[in-house]
C-alpha positions in Angstrom: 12.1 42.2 50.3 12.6 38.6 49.1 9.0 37.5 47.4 9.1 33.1 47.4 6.9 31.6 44.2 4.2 29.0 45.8 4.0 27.2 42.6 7.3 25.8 43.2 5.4 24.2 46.0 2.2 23.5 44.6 3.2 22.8 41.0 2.5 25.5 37.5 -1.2 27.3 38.0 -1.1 28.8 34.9 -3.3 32.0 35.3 -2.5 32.4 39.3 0.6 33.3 41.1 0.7 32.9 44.8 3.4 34.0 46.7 4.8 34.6 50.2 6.6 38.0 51.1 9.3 39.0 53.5 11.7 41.7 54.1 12.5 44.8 56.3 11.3 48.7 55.6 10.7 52.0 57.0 7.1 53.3 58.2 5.9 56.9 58.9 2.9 58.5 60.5 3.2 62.0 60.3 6.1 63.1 61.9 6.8 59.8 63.6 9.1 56.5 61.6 10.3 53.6 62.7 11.7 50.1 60.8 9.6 47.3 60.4 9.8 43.4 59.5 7.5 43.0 57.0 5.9 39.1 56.1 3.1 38.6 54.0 1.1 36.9 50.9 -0.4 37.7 47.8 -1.3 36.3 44.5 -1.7 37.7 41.3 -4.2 37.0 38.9 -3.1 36.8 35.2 -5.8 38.3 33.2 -3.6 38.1 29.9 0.1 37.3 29.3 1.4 40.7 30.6 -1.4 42.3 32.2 -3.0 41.0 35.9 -4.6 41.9 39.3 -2.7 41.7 42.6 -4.0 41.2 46.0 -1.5 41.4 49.1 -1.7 41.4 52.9 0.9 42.0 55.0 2.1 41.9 58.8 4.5 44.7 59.8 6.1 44.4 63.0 7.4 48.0 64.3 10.4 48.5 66.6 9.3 51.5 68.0 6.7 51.7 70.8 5.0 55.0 69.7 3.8 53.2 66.4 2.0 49.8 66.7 2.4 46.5 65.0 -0.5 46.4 62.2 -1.2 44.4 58.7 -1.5 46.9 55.5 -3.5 45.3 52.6 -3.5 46.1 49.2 -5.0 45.4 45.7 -4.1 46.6 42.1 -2.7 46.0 38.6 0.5 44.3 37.7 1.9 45.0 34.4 4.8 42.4 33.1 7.9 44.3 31.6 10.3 42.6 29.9 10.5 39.5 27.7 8.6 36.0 27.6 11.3 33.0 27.7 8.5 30.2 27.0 11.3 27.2 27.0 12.5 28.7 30.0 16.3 28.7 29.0 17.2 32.0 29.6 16.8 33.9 26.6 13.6 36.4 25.3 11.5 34.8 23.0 12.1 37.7 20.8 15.5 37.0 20.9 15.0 33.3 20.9 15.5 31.3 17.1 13.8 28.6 18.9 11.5 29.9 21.5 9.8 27.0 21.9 13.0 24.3 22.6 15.2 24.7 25.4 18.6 25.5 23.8 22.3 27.4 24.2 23.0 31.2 24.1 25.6 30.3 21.6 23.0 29.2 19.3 20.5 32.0 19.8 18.6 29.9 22.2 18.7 26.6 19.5 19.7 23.3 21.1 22.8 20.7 19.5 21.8 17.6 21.3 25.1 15.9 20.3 26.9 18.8 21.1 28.7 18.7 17.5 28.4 22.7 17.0 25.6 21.8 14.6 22.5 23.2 16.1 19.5 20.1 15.8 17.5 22.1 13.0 20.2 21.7 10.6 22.0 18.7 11.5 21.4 15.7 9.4 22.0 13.7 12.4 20.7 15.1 15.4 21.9 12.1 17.7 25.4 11.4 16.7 28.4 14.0 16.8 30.0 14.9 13.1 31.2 17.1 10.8 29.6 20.7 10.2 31.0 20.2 6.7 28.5 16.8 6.5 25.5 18.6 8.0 26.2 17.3 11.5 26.8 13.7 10.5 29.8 11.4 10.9 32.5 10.5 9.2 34.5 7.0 10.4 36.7 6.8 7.7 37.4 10.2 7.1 36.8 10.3 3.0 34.6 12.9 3.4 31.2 10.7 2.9 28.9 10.9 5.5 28.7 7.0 6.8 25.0 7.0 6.6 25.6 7.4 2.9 29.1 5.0 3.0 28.7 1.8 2.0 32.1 1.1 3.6 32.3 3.4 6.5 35.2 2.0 8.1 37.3 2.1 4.8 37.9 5.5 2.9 36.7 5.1 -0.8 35.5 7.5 -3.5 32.4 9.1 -4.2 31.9 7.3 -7.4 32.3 3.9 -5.4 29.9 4.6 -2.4 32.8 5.3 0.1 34.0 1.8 -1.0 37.9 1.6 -1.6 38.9 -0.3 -4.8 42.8 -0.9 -4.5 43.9 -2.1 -7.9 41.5 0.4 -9.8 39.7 -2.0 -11.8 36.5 -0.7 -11.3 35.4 -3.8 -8.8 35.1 -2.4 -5.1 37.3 -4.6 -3.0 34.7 -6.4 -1.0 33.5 -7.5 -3.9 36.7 -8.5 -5.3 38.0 -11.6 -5.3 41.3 -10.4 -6.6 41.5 -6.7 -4.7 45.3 -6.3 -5.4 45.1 -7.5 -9.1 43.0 -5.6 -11.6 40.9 -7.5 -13.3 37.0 -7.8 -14.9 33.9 -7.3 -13.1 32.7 -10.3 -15.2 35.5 -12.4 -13.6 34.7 -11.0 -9.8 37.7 -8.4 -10.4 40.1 -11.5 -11.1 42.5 -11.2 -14.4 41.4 -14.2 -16.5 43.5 -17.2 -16.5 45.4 -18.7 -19.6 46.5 -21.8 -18.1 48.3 -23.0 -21.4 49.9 -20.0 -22.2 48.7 -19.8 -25.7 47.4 -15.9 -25.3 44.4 -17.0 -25.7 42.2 -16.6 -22.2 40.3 -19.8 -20.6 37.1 -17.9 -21.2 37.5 -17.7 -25.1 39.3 -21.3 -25.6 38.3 -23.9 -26.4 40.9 -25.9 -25.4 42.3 -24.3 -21.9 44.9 -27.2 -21.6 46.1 -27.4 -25.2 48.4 -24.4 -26.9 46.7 -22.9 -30.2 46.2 -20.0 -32.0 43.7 -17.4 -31.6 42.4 -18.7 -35.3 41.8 -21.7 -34.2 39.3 -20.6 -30.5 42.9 -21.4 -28.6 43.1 -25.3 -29.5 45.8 -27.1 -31.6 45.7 -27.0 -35.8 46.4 -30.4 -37.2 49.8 -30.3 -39.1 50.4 -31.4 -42.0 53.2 -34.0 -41.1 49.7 -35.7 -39.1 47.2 -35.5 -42.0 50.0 -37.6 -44.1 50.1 -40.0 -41.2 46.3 -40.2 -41.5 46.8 -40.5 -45.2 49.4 -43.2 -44.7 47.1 -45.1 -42.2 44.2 -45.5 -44.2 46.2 -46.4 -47.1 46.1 -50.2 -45.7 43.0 -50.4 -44.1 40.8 -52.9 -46.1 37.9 -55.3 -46.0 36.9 -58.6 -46.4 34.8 -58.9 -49.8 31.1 -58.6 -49.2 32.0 -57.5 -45.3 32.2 -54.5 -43.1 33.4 -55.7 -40.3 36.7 -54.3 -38.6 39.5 -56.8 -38.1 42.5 -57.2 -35.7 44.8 -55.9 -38.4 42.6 -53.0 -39.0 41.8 -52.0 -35.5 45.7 -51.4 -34.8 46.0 -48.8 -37.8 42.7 -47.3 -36.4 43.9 -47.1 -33.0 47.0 -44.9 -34.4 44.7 -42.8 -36.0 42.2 -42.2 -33.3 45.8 -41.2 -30.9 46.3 -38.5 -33.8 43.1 -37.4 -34.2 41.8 -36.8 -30.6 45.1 -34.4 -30.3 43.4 -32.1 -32.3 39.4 -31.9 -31.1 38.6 -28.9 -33.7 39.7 -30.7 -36.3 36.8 -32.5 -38.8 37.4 -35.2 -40.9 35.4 -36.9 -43.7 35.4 -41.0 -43.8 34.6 -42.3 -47.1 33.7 -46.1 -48.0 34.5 -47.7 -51.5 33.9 -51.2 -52.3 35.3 -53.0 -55.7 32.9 -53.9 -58.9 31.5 -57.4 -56.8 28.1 -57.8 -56.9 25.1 -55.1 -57.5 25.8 -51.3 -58.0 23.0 -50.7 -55.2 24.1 -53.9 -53.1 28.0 -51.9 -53.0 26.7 -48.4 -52.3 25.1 -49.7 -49.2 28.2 -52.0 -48.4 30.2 -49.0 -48.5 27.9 -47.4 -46.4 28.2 -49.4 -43.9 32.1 -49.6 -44.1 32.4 -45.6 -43.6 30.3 -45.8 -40.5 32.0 -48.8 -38.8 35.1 -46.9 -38.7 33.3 -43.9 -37.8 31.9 -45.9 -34.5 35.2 -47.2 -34.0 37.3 -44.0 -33.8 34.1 -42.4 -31.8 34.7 -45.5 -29.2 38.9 -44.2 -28.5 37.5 -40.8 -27.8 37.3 -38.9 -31.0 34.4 -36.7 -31.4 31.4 -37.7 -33.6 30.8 -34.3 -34.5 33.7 -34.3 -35.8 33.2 -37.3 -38.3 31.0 -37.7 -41.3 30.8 -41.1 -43.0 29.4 -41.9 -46.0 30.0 -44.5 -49.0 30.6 -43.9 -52.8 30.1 -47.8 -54.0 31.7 -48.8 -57.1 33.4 -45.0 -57.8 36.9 -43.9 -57.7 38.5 -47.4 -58.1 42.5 -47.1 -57.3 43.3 -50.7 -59.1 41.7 -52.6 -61.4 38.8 -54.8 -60.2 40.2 -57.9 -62.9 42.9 -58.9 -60.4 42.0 -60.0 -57.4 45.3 -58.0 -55.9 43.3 -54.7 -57.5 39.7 -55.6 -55.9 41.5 -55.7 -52.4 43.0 -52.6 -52.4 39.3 -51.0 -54.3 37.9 -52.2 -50.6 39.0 -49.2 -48.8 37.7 -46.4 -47.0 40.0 -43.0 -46.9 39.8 -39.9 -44.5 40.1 -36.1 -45.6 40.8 -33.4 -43.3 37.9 -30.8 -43.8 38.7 -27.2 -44.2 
């Protein structure tokens, strides 16, 4: 007999199963048998998960004439054998590692949404096919980093660099690098720092990037001693006007040379010093010279040489190189002279 499940019609009923009956069999009475087609309905009445109550009624139609056509009824238990498949996917719930999610008989019943071979429980990423050896997850670039955990995962790096590649191994992932071929400092954005005058000493540590010099010296040019004799030579004849401090024409040319000498070397520091001859009061010539010092000071500063690297001062009546009798000897006391500082 084939036995139809109303609830496909009437939707799940949960603790009632109708169901429609038909089929063919055999009858007897007493010595007498004949087939019948056999239609009928009954329902069963879940009492527990296994265990209900059936009721049945059922037309028989007889092809023989000494036995007439008749309905037998019939109640009693119904006992479920078997297993339970609550998700319905063809597999006991005994025998089910997820009893409760439709899944794959491969998997004991587990399901692999993205159909990876990594069953949904243990896959890292459920929704996108990838690598059983990356817990279900993907791998774009193939360096064995899972691309939720890649920084770059299109491009195969190392661990250490977050899946990032860094080509010239300087420790500066290349999309960070500004230099990705050339090694070169993370302080410098993975570029080699420049030494645009060649002097071995880099930009960053000189002082003078466009000047050769020594490491001693921060990378700028020492004064030789060929230019401190010029210096020497230069302020030989510089010289004032008694009682004055201002420079003159003749004076201005010699400082001019001196100031094209001295702004070749901007680490070098020079001291100015003002003398005067024995003229007038010792206080009145210490001031003079004073003044002297400075005014070439502000002179040099104005054709670029660096203040800081100037000190003036005046030392009066001291030091005369002639004698202040002649007035030959009081010209030449008028002086100021420059010392290279060490």
């Amino acid at each position: 007999a084939l036995k139809y499940d109303l609830n496909n019609l009437f939707g799940e009923t949960g603790w009632f199963d109708p169901y429609a009956t038909v089929g063919g069999g055999y009858t007897w009475l007493g010595k007498l048998g004949t087939g019948t087609f056999n239609g009928g309905l009954g329902m069963n009445f879940w009492l527990s998960k296994n265990v209900g109550i059936n009721i049945e009624s059922k037309y028989k139609h007889t092809f023989d004439s000494n036995i007439i056509q008749h309905f037998q009824h019939a109640a009693g238990v119904v006992i479920k054998f078997g297993g339970t498949d609550t998700d319905g996917d063809g597999i006991y719930d005994n025998e089910d590692a997820c009893p409760e999610v439709f899944g794959l008989a491969e998997f004991k019943g587990c399901p692999d949404s993205d159909n990876d071979g990594v069953i949904d429980s243990e896959d890292a990423c459920p929704n996108v096919a990838g690598l059983a050896t990356l817990n279900g997850c993907p791998d774009a670039d193939s360096d064995g980093i899972a691309d939720k955990e890649d920084a770059c995962p299109n491009a195969a790096g190392s661990k250490a660099n977050n899946g990032c590649p860094d080509t010239d191994g300087d420790g500066v992932v290349d999309k960070d690098d500004a230099c990705p071929q050339v090694a070169g400092p993370s302080a410098n954005k993975g570029c080699p720092w420049p030494d645009t005058d060649k002097d071995g000493v880099l930009d960053k540590d000189d002082n003078c990037v466009n000047e050769a010099g020594p490491a001693s010296n921060n990378g700028c040019p020492e004064i030789t001693p060929v230019e401190v004799a010029k210096l020497t030579e230069l302020f030989k004849t510089v010289y004032f006007r008694s009682g004055k401090y201002d420079i003159t024409d003749n004076t201005s040319q010699l400082l001019d040379q001196a100031a094209a000498i001295m702004t070749k070397y901007p680490t070098a520091k020079f001291s100015i010093s003002g003398f005067a001859d024995s003229t007038g009061s010792a206080k009145r010539n210490l001031q003079l010279t004073d003044d002297r010092a400075n005014a070439v000071k502000n002179y040099l500063v104005s054709k670029g040489v660096s203040e800081s690297n100037l000190t003036a001062k005046g030392y009066g009546e001291e030091n005369p190189i002639a004698s202040n009798r002649t007035k030959a000897g009081r010209a030449k006391n008028r002086r100021v002279e420059v010392k290279l500082v060490k």
